[in-house]
N, C-alpha and C positions, 0 to 999 in steps of 0.2 A: 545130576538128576536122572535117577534112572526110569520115573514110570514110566510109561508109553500112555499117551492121550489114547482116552477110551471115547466110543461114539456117545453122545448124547441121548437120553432115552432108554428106557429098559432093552437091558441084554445085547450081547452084541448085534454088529450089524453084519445082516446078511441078505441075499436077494432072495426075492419074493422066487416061490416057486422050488427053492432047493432046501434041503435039511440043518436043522441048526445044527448039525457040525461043521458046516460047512461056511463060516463064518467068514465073513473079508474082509481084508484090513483095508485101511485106505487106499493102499497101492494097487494092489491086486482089484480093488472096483474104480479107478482111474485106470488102469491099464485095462480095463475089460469095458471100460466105459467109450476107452477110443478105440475098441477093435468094433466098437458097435456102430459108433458113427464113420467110421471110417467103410464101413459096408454098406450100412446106408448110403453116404456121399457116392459108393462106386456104382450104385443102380445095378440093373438088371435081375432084382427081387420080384417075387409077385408082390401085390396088395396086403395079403397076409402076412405075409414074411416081413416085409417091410413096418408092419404093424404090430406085430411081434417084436421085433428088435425097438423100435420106438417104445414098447412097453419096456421092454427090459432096460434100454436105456434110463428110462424114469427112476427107475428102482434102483439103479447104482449111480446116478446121481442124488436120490436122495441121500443114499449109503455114502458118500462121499460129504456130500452136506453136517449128516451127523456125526460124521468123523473132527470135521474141520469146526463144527458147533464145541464138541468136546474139547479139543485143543485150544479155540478162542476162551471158552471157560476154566483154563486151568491155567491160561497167561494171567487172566484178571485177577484171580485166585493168586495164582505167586506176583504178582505188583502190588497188590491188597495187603502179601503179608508183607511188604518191605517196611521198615520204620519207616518214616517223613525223614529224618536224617539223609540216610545213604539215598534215597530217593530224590531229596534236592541235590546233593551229588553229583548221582549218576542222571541225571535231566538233561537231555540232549539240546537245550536251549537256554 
């Protein structure tokens, strides 16, 4: 299976405030999602700044969400297409 799970929702996903070229795949907004909380947890931010990173936070977690939205949807999709056959089969129970 080669596709690669696409985000959920029109067009790819990318963070609010940057250019659609600039699109991120799930990893790259979970790795940017933990440098964000990770500066948060270390304090020493103003108010702003702190609230600033909370926004952007938001927004690659949802970009993360629609990632793992699309993937959940394209599990269902390939167990939908399996016959009943190889599906009693392959039943883990």
């Amino acid at each position: 299976m080669s596709a690669k799970a696409e985000p959920a929702g029109k067009g790819g996903a990318q963070a609010a405030g940057e250019g659609p070229a600039t699109a991120l795949s799930y990893e790259q907004a979970r790795d940017q999602l933990t440098e964000v909380v990770r500066r948060l947890e270390g304090g020493g931010l103003t108010l702003e700044q702190s609230l600033d990173l909370w926004e952007r936070g938001e927004r690659l977690a949802a970009i993360c969400e629609q990632w793992l939205e699309g993937a959940r949807a394209r599990l269902v999709a390939a167990m939908a297409a399996r016959t009943p056959e190889s599906a009693d089969r392959d039943a883990p129970f």
